[in-house]
C-alpha positions as CSV (number, residue, x, y, z in Angstrom):
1,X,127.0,76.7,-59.6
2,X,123.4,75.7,-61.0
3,X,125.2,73.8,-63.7
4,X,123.0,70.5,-63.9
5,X,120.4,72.0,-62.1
6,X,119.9,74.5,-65.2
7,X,117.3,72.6,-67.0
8,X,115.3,71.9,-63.9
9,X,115.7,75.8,-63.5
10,X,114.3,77.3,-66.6
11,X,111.1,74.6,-66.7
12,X,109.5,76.9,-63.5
13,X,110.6,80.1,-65.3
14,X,107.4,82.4,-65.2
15,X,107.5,82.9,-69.0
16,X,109.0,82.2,-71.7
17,X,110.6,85.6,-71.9
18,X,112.3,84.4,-68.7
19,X,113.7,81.0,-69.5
20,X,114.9,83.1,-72.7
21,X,116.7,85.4,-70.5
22,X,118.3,83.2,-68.6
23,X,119.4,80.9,-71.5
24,X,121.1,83.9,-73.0
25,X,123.0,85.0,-69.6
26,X,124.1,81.3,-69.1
27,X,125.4,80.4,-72.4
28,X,127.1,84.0,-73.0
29,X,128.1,84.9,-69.4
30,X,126.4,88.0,-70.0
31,X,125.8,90.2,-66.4
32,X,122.5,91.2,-65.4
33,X,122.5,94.8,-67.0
34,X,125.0,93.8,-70.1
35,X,121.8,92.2,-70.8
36,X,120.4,95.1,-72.1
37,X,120.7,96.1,-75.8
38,X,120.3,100.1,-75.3
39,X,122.5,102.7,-74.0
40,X,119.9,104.4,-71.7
41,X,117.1,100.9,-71.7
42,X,115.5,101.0,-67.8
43,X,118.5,101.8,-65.2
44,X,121.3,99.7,-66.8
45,X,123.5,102.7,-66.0
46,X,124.5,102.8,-68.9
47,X,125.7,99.0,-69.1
48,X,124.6,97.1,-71.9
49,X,125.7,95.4,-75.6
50,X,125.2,95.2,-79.6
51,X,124.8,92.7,-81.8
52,X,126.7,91.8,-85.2
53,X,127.7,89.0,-87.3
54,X,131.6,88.4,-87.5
55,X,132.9,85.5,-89.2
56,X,130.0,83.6,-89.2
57,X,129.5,83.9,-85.5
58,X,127.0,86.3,-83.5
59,X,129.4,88.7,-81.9
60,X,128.2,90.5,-78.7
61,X,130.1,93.4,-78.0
62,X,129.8,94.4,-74.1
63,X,129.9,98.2,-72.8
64,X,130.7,97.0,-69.8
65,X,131.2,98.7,-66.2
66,X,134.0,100.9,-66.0
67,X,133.9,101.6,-69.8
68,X,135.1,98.8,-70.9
69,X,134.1,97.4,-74.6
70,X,135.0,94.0,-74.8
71,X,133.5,91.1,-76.9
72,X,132.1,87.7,-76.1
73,X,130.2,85.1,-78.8
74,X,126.5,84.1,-78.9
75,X,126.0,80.6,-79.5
76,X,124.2,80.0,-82.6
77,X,121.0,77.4,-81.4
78,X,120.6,80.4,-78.4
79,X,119.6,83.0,-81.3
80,X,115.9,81.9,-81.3
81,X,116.0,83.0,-77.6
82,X,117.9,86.7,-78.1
83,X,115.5,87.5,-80.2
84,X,112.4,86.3,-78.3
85,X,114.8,88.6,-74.9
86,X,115.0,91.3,-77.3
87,X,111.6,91.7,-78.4
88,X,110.3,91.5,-75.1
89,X,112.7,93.8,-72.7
90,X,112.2,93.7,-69.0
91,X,114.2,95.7,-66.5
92,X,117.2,94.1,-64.3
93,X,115.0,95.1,-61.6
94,X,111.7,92.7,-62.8
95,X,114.6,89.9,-64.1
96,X,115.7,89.7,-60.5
97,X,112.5,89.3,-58.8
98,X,111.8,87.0,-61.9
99,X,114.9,85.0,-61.0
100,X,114.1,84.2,-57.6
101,X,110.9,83.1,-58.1
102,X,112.6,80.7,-60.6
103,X,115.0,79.3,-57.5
104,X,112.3,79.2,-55.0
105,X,110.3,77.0,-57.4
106,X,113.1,75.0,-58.1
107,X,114.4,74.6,-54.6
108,X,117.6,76.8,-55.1
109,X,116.8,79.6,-52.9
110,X,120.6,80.1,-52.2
111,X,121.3,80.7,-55.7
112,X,121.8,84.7,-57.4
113,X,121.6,86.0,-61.1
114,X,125.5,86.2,-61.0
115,X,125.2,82.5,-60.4
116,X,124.2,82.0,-64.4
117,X,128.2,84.0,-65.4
118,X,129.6,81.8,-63.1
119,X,127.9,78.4,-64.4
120,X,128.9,79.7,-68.2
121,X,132.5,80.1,-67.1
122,X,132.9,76.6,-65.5
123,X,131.1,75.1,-68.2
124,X,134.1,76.2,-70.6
125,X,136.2,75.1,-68.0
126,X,134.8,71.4,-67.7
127,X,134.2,71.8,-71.8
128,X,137.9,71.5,-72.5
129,X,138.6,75.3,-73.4
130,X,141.7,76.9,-72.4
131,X,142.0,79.1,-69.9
132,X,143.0,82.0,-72.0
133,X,140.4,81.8,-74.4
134,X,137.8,81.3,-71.5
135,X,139.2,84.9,-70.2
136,X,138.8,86.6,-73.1
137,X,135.3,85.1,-73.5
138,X,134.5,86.1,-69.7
139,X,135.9,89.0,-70.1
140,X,138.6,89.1,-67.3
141,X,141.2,91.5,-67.2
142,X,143.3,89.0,-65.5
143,X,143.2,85.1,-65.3
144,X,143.3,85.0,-61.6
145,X,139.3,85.8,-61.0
146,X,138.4,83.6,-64.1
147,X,140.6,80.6,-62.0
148,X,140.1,81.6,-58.6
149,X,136.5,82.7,-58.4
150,X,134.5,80.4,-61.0
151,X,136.3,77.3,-62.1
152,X,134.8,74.2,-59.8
153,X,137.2,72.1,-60.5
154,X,140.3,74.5,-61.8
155,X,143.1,72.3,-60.6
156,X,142.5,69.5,-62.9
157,X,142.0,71.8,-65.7
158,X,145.3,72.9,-65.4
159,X,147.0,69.7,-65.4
160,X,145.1,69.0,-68.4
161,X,145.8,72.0,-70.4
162,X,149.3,71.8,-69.5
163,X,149.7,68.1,-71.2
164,X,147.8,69.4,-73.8
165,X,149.8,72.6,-75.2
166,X,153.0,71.0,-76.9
167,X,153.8,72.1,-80.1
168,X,150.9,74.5,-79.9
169,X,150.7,78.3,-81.2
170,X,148.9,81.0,-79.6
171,X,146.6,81.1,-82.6
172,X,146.0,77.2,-82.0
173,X,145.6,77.8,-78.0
174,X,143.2,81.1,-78.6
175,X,141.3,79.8,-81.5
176,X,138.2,82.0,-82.5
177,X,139.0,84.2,-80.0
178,X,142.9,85.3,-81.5
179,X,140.1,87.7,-83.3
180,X,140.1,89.4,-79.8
181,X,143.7,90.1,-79.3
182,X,146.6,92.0,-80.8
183,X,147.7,91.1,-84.2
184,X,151.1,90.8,-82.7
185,X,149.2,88.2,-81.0
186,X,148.7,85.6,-84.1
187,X,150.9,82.6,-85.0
188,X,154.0,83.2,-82.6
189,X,155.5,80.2,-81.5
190,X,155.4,78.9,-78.1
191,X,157.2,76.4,-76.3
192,X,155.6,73.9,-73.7
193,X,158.3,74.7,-71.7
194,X,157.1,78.5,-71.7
195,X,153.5,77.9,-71.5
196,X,154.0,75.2,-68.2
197,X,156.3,78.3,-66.9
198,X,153.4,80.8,-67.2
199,X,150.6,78.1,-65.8
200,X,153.1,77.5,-62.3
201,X,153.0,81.8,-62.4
202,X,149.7,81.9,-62.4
């Protein structure tokens, strides 16, 4: 995880185009080619995202690999840097090489692009966020990878979120991202009882 290391990171960035980059992909989770913003921009195959505002939050919505069309949120103070990403486009080709010039400067020669998704996803994790609601932001299409493959410290996070769930709703539990789901999803009830049930399953 570059986590800490983040700031050290973007300071030996070539340009500012790049530390904008990689700002973006680690505070959306964004993959290397969803970083593009055309259909058919350099060879994204066909991988990439839009832009909107939803309830007064920058929604991206993700064409993702495999066809999927799934949304994640853009943090408000990291619109300064989309914009400066998106008026200055480079390929996933030139990011990559870009990228590990960044490590080698910064001594992290061990570390990939992918690293960036997986440093957003454990910073929800060590944030507090649920484990649901960091799924649907990740865009998993099951919990397992989110908890298996990125969380550093994914025990403890349970614990906590299972002390922390009683007299919850789904629509407390999900918060912004109930948007996301179902309507069939919003303001059922659900006992601490249930939700400890479906932790143990998981």
């Amino acid at each position: 995880m570059i986590g800490q290391n983040f700031e050290k990171f973007c300071s030996v960035a070539r340009t500012q185009r790049d530390e904008a980059y990689f700002r973006v992909a680690d505070g959306t989770g964004l993959r290397l080619r969803e970083l593009c913003t055309e259909l058919n921009q350099f060879d994204n195959e066909g991988i990439y995202h839009t832009i909107a505002r939803v309830d007064n939050l920058w929604q991206l919505m993700v064409y993702g690999k495999g066809g999927k069309v799934l949304p994640t949120i853009l943090p408000d103070d990291l619109k300064p840097y989309y914009d400066l990403m998106v008026s200055n486009p480079i390929s996933p080709r030139t990011l990559t090489s870009n990228f590990k010039y960044a490590c080698r400067k910064s001594g992290y020669d061990e570390y990939y692009f992918h690293n960036l998704r997986a440093s957003y996803i454990n910073n929800l994790a060590l944030s507090g966020k649920h484990p649901k609601q960091i799924q649907h932001l990740a865009r998993h299409s099951d919990l397992k990878i989110t908890n298996l493959h990125y969380m550093d410290d994914k025990q403890a996070n349970w614990e906590i979120m299972a002390s922390d769930i009683d007299s919850m709703t789904i629509n407390d539990t999900l918060g912004k991202c109930v948007r996301f789901k179902k309507p069939s999803w919003v303001r059922i009830p659900v006992s601490p009882q249930f939700c400890r049930q479906r932790i143990k399953e998981i």
